[in-house]
N, C-alpha and C positions, 0 to 999 in steps of 0.2 A: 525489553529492547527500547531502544529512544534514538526519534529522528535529530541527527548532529545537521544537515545541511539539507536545505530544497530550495530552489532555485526559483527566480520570481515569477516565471512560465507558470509554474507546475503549483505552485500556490496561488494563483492567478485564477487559473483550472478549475482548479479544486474549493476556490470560494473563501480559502481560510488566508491569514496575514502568515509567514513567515516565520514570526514568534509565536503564532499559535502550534506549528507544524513541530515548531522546535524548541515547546515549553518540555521540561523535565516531566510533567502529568500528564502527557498527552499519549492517549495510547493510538496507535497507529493503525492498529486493524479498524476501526471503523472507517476506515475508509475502502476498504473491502467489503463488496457485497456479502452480504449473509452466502447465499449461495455458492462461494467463492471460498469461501473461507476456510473451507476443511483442507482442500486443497491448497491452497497458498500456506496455512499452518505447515502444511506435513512436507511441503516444498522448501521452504525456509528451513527444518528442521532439516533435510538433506543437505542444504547447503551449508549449514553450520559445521556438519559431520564432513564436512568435501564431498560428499558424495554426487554423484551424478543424477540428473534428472533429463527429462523431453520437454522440449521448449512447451508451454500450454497459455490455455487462456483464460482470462477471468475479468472480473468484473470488478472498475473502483466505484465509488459513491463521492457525490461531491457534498458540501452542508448542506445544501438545499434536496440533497436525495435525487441526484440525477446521476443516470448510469451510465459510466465510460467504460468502455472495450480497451481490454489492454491486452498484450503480448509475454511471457515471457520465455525469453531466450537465453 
């Protein structure tokens, strides 16, 4: 999977430039907590499938390894 758009907030956030977010090598789960990440895998793979899921929560990582709360709905 590869990030096509981020928006100058959300790279801002997250500590990294815009072209880094939306280099062709960049892989995107590192910005997912460890912790987070089984669940966001197997939530993504639901949405791929259309299938449905329950809103949940998890954890991003910025460069610097700070942890932001996030939602999904």
């Amino acid at each position: 999977r590869r990030v096509v758009y981020v928006n100058r907030l959300f790279a801002q956030e997250m500590g990294y430039s815009r072209e880094e977010l939306c280099a062709s090598d960049f892989d995107f789960m590192i910005l997912i907590d460890p912790g987070s990440v089984v669940r966001v895998r197997s939530n993504f793979e639901k949405h791929m499938q259309r299938q449905k899921f329950a809103p949940y929560e998890y954890d991003l990582v910025t460069k610097e390894r700070k942890k932001i709360a996030a939602i999904k709905r």
